[in-house]
C-alpha beads as a LAMMPS data file, in Angstrom:
LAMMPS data file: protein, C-alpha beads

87 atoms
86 bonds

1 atom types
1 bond types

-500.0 500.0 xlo xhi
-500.0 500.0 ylo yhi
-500.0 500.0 zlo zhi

Masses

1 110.0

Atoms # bond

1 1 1 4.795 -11.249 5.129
2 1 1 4.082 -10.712 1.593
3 1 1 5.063 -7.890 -0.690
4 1 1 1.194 -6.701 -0.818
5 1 1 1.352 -6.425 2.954
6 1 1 4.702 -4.881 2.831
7 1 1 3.637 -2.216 0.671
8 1 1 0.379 -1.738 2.804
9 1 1 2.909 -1.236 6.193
10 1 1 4.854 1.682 4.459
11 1 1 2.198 3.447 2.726
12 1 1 0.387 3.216 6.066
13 1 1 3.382 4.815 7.783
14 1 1 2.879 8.316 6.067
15 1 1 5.340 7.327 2.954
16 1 1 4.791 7.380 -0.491
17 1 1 6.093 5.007 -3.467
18 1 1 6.903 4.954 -7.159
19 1 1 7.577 2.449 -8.876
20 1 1 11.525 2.366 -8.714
21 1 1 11.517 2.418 -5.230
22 1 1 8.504 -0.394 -5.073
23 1 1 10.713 -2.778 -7.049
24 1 1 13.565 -2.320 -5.067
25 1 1 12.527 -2.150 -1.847
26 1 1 9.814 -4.526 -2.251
27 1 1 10.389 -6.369 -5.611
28 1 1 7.387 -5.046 -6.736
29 1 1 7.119 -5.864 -10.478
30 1 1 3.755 -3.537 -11.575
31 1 1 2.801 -1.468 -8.490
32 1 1 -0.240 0.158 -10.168
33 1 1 -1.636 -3.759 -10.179
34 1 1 -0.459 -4.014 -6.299
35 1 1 -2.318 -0.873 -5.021
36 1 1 -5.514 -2.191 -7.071
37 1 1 -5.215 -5.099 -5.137
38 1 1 -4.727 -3.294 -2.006
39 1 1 -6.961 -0.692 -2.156
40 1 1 -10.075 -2.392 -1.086
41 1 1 -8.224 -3.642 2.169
42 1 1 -7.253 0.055 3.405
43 1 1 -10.515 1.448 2.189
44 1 1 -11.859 -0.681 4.537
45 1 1 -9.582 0.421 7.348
46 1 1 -10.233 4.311 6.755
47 1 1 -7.458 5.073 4.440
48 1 1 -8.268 6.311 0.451
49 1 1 -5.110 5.930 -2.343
50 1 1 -3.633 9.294 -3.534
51 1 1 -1.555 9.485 -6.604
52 1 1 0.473 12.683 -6.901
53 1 1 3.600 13.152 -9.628
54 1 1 6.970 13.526 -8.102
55 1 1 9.847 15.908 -8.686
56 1 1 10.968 13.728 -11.573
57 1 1 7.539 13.082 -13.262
58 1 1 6.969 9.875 -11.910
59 1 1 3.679 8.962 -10.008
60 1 1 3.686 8.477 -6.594
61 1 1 1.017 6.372 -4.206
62 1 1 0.257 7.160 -1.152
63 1 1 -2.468 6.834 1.787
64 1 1 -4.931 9.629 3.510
65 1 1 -6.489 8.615 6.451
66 1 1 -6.812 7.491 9.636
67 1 1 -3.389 7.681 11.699
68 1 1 -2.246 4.121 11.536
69 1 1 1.015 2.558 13.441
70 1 1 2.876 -0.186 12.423
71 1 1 1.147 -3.019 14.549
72 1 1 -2.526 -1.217 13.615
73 1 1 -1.912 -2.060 10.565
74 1 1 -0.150 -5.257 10.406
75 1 1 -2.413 -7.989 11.837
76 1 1 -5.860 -6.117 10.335
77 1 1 -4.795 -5.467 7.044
78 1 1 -2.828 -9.111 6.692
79 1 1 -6.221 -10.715 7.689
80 1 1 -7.868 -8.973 5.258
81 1 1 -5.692 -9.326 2.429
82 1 1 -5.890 -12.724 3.371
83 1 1 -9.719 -13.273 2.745
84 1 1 -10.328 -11.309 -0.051
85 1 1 -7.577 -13.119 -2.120
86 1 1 -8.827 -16.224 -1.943
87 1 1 -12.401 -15.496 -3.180

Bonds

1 1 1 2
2 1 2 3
3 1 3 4
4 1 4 5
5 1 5 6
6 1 6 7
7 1 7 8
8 1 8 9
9 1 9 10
10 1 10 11
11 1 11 12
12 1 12 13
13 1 13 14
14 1 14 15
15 1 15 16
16 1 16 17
17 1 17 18
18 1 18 19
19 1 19 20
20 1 20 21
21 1 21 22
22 1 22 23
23 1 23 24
24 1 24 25
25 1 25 26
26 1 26 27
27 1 27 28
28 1 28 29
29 1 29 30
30 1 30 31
31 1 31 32
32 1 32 33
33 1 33 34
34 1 34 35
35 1 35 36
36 1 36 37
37 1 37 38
38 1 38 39
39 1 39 40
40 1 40 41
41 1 41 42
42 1 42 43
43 1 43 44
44 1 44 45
45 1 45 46
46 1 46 47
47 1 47 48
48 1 48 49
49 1 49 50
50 1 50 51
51 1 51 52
52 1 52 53
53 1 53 54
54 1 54 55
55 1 55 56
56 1 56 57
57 1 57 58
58 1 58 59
59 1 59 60
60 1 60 61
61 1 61 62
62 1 62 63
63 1 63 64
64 1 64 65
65 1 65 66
66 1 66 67
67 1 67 68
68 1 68 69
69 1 69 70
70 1 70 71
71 1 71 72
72 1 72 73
73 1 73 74
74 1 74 75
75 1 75 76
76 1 76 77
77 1 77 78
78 1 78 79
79 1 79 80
80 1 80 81
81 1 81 82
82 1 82 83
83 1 83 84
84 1 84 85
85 1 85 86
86 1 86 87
């Protein structure tokens, strides 16, 4: 599973992420670059990208959307992540 599909999982889940905990949980080196990448994948599944600022000033990502499980999610969005990266 790759990191883009990791992040895609938990943001799917209800969660949101900065970037401390994206490059620790995930190694996520830039995840401003990662949810660009991502973003056309779960706009495509229902979901839109919200940025908010957290407690400590730092921006957080997170989805809106359709209710999504963990196995929703996993084979539709790896497929599509899939195709669009190698165009």
């Amino acid at each position: 599973m790759t990191k883009q599909d990791r992040v895609i999982n938990y943001l799917t889940k209800g969660k949101t992420l900065s970037q401390d905990s994206a490059a620790s949980m995930f190694d996520v080196g830039n995840l401003r670059a990662t949810i660009s990448d991502i973003k056309p994948v779960l706009q495509s599944k229902g979901f839109s990208i919200t940025r908010t600022v957290g407690r400590n000033g730092e921006t957080r990502y997170g989805v809106t959307g359709q209710t999504a499980t963990k196995k929703t999610c996993r084979k539709t969005c790896s497929t599509t992540l899939s195709s669009s990266s190698k165009r």
